[in-house]
Every structure is written in C-alpha cells, then in structure tokens.
PDB file as gemmi writes it, atoms N, CA and C in Angstrom:
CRYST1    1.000    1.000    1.000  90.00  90.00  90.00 P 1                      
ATOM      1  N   UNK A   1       0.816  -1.204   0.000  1.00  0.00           N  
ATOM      2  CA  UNK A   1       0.000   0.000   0.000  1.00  0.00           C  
ATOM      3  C   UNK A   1       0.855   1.263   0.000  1.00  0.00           C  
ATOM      4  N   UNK A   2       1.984   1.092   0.038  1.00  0.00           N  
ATOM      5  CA  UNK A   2       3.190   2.564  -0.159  1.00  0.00           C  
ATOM      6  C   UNK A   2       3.055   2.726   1.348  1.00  0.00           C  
ATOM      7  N   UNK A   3       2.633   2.203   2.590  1.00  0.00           N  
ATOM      8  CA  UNK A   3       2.940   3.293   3.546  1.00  0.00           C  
ATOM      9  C   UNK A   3       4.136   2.812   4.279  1.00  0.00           C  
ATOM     10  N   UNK A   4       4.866   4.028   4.792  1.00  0.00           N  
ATOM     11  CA  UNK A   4       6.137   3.155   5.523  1.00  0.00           C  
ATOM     12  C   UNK A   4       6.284   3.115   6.968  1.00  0.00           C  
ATOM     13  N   UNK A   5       6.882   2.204   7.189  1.00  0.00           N  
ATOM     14  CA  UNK A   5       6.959   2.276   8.789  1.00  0.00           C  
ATOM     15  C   UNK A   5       8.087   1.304   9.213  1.00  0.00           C  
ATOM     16  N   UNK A   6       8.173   1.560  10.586  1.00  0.00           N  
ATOM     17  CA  UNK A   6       9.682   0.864  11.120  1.00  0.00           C  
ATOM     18  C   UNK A   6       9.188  -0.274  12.153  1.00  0.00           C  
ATOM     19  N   UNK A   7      10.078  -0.723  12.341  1.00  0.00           N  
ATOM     20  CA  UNK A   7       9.564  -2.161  13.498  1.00  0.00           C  
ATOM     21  C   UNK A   7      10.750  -2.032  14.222  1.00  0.00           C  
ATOM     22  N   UNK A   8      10.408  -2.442  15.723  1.00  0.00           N  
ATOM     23  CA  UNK A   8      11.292  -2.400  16.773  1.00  0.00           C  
ATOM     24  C   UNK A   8      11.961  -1.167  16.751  1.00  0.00           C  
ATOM     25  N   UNK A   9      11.874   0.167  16.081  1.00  0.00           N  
ATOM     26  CA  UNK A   9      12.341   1.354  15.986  1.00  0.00           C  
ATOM     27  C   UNK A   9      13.455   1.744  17.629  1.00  0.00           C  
ATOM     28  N   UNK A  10      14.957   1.658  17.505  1.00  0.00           N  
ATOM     29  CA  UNK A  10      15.638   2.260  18.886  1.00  0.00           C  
ATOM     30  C   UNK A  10      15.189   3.749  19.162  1.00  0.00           C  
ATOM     31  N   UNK A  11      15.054   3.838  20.387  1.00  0.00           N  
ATOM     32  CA  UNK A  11      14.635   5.143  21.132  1.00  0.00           C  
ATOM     33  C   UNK A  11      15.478   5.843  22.322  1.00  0.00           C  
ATOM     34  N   UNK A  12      16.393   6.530  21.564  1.00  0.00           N  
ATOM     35  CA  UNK A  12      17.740   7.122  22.282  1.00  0.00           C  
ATOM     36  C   UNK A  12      16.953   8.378  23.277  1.00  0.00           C  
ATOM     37  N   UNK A  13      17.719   8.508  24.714  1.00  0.00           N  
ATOM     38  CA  UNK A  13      17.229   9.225  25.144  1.00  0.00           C  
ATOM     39  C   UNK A  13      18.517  10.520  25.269  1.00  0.00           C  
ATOM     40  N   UNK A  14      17.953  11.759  24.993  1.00  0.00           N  
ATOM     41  CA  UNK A  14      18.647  12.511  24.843  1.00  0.00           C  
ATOM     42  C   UNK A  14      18.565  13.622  26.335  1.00  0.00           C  
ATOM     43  N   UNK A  15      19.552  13.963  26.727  1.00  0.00           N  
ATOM     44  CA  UNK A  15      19.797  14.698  28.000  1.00  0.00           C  
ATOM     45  C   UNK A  15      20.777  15.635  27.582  1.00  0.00           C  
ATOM     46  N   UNK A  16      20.737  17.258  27.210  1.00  0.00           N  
ATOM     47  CA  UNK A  16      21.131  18.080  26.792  1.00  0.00           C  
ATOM     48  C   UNK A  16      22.045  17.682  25.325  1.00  0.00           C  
ATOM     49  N   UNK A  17      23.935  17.829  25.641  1.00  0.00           N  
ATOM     50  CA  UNK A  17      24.078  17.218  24.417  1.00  0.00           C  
ATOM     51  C   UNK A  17      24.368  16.083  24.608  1.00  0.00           C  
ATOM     52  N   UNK A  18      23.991  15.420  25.838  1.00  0.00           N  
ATOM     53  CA  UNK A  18      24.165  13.690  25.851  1.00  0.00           C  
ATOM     54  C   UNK A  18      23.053  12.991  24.980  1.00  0.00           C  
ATOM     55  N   UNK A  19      23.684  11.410  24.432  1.00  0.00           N  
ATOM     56  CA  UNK A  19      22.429  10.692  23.961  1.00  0.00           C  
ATOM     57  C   UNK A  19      22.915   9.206  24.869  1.00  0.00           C  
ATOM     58  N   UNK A  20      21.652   9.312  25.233  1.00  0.00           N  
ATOM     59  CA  UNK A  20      22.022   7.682  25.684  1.00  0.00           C  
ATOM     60  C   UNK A  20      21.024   6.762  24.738  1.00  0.00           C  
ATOM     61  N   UNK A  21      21.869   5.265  24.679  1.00  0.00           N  
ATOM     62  CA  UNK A  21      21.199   4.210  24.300  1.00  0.00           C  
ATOM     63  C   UNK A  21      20.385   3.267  25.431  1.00  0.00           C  
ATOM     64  N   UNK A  22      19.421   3.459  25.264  1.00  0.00           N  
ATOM     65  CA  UNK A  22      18.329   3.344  26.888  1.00  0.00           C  
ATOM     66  C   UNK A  22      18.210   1.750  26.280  1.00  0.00           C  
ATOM     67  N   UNK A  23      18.071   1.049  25.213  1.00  0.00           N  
ATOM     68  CA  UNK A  23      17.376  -0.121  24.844  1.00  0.00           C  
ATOM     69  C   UNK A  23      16.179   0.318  24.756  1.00  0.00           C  
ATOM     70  N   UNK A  24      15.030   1.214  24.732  1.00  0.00           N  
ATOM     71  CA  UNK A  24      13.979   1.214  24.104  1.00  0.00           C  
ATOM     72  C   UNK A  24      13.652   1.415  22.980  1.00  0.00           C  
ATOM     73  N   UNK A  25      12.456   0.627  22.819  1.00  0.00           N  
ATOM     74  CA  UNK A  25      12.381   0.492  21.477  1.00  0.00           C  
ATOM     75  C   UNK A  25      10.377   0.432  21.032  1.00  0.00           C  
ATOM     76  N   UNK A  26      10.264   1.455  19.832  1.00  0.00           N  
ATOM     77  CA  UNK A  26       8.997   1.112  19.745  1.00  0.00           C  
ATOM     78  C   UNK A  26       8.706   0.206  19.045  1.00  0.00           C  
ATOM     79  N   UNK A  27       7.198  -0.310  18.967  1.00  0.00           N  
ATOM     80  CA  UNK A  27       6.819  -1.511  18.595  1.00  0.00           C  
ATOM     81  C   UNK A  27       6.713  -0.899  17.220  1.00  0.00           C  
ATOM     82  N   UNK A  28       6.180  -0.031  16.280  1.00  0.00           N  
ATOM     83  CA  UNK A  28       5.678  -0.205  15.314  1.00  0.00           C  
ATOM     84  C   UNK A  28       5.610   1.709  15.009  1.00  0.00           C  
ATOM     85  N   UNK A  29       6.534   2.287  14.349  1.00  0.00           N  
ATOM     86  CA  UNK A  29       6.738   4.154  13.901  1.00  0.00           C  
ATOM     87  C   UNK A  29       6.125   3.878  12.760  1.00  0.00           C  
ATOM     88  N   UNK A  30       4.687   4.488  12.679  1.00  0.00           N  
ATOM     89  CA  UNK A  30       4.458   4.605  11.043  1.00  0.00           C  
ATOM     90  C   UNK A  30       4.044   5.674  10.420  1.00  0.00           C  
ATOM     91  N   UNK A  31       4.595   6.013   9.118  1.00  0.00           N  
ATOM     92  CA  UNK A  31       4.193   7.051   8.188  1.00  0.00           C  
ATOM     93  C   UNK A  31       5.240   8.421   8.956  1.00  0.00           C  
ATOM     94  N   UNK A  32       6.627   8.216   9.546  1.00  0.00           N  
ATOM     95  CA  UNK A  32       7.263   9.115  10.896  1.00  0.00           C  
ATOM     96  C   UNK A  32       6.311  10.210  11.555  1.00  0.00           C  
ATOM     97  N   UNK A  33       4.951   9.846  11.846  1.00  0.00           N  
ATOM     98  CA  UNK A  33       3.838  10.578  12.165  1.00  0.00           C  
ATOM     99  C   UNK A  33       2.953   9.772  13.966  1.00  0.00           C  
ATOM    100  N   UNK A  34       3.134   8.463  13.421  1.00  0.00           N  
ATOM    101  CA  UNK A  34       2.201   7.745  14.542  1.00  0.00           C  
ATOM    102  C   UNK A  34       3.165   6.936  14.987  1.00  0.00           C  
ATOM    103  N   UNK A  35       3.272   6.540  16.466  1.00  0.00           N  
ATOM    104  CA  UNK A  35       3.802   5.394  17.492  1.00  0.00           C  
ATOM    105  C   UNK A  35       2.691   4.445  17.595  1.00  0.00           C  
ATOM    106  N   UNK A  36       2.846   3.253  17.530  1.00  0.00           N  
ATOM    107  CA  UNK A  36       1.813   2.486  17.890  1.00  0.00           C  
ATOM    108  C   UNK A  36       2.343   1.264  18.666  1.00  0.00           C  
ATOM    109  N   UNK A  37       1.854   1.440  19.701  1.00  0.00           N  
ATOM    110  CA  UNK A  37       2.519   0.704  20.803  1.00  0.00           C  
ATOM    111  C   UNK A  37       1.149  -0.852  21.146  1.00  0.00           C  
ATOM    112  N   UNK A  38       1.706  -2.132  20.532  1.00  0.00           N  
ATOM    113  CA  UNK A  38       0.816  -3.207  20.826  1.00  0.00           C  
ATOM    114  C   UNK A  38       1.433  -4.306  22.271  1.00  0.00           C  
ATOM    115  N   UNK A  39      -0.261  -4.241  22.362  1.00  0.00           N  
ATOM    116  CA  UNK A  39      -0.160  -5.284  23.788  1.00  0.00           C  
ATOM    117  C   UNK A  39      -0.803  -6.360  23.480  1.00  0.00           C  
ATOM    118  N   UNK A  40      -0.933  -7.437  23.974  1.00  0.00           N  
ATOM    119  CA  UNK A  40      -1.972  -8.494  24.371  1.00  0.00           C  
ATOM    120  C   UNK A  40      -2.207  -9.006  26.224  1.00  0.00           C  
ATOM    121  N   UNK A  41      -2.924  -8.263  26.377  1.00  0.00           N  
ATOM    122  CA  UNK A  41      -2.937  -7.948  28.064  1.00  0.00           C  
ATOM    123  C   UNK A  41      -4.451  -8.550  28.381  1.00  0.00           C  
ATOM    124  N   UNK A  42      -5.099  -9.067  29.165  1.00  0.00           N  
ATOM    125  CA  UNK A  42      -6.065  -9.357  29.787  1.00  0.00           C  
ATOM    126  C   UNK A  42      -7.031  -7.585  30.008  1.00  0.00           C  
ATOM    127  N   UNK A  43      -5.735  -6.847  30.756  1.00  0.00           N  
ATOM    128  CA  UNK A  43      -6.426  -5.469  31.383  1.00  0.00           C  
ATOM    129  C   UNK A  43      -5.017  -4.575  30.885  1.00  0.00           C  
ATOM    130  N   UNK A  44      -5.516  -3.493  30.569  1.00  0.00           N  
ATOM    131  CA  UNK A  44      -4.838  -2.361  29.754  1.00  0.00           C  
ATOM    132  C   UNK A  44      -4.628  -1.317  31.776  1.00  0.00           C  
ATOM    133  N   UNK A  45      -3.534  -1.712  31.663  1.00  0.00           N  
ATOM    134  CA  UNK A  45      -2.934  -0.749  33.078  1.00  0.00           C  
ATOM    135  C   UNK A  45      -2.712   0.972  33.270  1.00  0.00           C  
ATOM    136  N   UNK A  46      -2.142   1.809  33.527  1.00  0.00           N  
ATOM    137  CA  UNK A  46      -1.896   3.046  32.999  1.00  0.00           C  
ATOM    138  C   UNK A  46      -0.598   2.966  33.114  1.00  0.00           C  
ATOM    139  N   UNK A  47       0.186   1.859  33.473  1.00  0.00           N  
ATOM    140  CA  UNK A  47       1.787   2.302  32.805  1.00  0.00           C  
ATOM    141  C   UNK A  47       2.016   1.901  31.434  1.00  0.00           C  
ATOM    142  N   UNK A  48       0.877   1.297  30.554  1.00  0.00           N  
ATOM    143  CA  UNK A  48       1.011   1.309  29.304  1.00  0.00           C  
ATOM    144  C   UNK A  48       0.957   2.713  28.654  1.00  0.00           C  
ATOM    145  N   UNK A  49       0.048   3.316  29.168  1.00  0.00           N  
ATOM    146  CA  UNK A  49      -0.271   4.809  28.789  1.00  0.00           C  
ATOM    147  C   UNK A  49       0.921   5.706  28.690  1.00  0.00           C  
ATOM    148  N   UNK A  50       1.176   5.405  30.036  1.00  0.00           N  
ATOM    149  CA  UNK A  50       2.717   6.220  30.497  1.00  0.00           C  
ATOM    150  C   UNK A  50       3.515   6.364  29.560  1.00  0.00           C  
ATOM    151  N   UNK A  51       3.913   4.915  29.342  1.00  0.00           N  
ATOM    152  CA  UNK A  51       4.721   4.402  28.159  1.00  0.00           C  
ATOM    153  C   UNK A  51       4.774   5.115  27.191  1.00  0.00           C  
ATOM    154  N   UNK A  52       3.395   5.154  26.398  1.00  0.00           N  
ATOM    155  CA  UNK A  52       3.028   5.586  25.098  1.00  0.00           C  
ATOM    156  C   UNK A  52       3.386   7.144  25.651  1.00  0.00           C  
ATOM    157  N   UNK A  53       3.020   7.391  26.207  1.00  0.00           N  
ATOM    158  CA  UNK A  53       3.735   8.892  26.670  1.00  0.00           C  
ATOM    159  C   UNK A  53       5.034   9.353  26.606  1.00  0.00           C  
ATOM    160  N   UNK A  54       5.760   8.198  27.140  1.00  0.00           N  
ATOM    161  CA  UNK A  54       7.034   8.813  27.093  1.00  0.00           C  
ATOM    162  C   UNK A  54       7.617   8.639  25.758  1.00  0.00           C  
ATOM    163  N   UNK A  55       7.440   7.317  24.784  1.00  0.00           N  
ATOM    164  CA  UNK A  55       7.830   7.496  23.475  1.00  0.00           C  
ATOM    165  C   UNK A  55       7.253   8.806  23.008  1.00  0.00           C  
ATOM    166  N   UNK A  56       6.394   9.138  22.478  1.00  0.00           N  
ATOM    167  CA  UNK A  56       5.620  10.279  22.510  1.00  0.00           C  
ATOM    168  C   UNK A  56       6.629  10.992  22.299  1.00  0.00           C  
ATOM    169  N   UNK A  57       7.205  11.552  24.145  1.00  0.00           N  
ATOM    170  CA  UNK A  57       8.016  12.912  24.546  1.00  0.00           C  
ATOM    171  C   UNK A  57       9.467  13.070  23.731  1.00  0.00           C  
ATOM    172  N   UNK A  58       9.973  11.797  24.421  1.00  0.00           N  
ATOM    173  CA  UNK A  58      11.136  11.746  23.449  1.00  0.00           C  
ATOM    174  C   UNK A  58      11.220  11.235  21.871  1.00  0.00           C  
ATOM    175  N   UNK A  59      10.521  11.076  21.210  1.00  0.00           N  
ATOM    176  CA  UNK A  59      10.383  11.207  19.947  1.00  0.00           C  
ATOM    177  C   UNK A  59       9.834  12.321  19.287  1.00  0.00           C  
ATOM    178  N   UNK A  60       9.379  13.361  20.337  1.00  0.00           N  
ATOM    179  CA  UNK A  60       8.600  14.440  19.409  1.00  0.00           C  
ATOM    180  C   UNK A  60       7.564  14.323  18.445  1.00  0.00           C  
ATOM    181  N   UNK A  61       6.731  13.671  18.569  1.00  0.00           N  
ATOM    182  CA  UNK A  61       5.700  13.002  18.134  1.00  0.00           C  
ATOM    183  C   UNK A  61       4.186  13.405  19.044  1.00  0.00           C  
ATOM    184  N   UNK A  62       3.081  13.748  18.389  1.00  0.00           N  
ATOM    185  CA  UNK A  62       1.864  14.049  18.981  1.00  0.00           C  
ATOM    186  C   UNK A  62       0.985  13.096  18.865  1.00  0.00           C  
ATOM    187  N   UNK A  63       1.184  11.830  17.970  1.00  0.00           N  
ATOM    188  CA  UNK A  63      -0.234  10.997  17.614  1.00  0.00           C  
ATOM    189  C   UNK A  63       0.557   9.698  18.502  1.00  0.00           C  
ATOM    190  N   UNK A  64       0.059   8.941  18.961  1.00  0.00           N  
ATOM    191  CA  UNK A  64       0.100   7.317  19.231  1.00  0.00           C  
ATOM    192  C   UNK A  64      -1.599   6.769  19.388  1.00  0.00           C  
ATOM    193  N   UNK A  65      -1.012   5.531  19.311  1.00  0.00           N  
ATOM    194  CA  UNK A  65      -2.136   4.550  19.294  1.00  0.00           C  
ATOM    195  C   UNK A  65      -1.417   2.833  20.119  1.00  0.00           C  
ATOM    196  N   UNK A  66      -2.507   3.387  21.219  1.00  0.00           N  
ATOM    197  CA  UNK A  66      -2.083   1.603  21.994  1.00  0.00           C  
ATOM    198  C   UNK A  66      -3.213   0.835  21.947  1.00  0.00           C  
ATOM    199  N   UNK A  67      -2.955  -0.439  21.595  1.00  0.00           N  
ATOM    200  CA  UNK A  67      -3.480  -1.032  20.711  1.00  0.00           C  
ATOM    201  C   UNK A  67      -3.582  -2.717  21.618  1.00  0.00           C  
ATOM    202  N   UNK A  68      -4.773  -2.995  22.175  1.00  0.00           N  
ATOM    203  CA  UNK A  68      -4.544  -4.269  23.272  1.00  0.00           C  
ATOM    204  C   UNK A  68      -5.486  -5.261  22.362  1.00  0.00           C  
ATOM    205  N   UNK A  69      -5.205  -6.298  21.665  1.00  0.00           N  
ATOM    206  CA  UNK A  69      -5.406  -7.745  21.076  1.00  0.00           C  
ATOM    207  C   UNK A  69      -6.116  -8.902  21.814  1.00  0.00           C  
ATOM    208  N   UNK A  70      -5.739  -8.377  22.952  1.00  0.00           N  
ATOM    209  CA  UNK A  70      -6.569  -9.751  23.754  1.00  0.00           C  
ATOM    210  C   UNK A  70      -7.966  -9.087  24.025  1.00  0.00           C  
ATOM    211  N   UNK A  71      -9.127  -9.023  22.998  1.00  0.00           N  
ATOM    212  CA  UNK A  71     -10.073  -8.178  23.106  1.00  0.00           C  
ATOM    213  C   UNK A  71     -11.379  -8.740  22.610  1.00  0.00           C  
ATOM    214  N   UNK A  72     -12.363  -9.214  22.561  1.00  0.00           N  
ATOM    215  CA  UNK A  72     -13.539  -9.535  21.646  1.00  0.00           C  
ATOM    216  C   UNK A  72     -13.525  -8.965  20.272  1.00  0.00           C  
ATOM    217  N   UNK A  73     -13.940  -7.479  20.392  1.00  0.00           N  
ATOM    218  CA  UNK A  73     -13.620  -6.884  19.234  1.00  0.00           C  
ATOM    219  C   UNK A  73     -12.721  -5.919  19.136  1.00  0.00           C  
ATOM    220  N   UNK A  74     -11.984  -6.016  17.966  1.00  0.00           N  
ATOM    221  CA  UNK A  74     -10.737  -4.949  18.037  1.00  0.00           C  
ATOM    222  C   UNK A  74     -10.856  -3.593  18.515  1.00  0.00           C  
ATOM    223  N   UNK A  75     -12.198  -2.993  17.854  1.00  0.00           N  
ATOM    224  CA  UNK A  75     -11.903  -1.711  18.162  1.00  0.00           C  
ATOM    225  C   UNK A  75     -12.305  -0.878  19.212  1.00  0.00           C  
ATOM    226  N   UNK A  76     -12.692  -2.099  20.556  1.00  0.00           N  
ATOM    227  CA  UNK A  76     -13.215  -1.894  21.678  1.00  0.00           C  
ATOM    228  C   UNK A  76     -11.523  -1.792  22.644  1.00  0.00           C  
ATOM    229  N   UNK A  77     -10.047  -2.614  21.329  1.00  0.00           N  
ATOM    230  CA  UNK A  77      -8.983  -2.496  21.862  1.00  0.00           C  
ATOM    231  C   UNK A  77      -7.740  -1.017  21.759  1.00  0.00           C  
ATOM    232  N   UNK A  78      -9.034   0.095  21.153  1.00  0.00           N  
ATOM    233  CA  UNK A  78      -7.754   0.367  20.457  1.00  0.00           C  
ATOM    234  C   UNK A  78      -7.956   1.950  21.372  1.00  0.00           C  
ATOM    235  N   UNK A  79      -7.027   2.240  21.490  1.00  0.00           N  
ATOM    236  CA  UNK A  79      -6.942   4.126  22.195  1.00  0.00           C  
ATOM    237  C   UNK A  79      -6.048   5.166  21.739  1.00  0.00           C  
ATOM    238  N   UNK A  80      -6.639   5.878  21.178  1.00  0.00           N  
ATOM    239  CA  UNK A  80      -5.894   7.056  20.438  1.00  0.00           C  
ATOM    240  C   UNK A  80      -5.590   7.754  21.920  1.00  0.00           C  
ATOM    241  N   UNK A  81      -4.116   8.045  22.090  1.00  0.00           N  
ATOM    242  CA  UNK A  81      -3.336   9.125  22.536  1.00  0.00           C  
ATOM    243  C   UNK A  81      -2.598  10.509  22.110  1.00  0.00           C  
ATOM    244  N   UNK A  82      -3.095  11.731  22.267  1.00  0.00           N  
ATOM    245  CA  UNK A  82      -2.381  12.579  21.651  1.00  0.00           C  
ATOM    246  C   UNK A  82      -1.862  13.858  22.776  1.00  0.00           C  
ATOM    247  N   UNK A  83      -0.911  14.343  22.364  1.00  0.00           N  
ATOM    248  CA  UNK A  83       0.212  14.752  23.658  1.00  0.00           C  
ATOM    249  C   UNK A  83       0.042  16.327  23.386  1.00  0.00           C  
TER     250      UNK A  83                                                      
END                                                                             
C-alpha cells in the first residue's frame, strides 16, 4: 500500500548534548507521524499509557495509538493518545 513504517524502531534518550542508548524500542513508527505501541494484556494498566507517553516525549511526536489484542472486538482495543 506505499505506507512506511519501522519495526522495533531504537529510542535514544537525549539529555542536553548527551544521547544515551536506553534499549527502548517502539513496537511499530508509522508514516514518521504515529507510534503504535501493541499489547496483548487481559487489562490495559496506565503504565502502558505512560509508556506511550514517554515514546511520545522523546520522539517528538503528537499521535500514538495503543493497541490491546486480547479483546472480543478490536476496536473496543484500540486508544488514540495525543500529547
């Protein structure tokens, strides 16, 4: 479909002119516009949220979408976050 996106994307955290390599990593950068962070969880917690937050901050990014699979219907799984 032409759209692009990254998988396992590294997520350096930057502290003035330091960068550190934290090991985070998002699940799924697409279109360099949206984070989409997937779970398969029983119950959607708020340190998932967090999460999606902090990729968010340090990526400079306003749209995410967390996205929980273990669900009846999908789109009862899905939550737009915007920062």
């Amino acid at each position: 479909m032409g759209i692009s996106y990254q998988k396992q994307m590294p997520v350096p955290i930057r502290y003035d002119d330091l960068i550190l390599e934290s090991g985070l990593r998002l699940d799924v950068f697409v279109e360099d516009c949206v984070i989409v962070e997937l779970k398969a969880v029983d119950e959607m917690i708020p340190l998932f949220h967090a999460q999606l937050l902090s990729y968010l901050k340090l990526c400079d990014q306003r749209l995410g979408l967390l996205i929980n699979f273990n669900v009846k219907l999908l789109k009862d799984g899905i939550k737009r976050i915007v920062r």
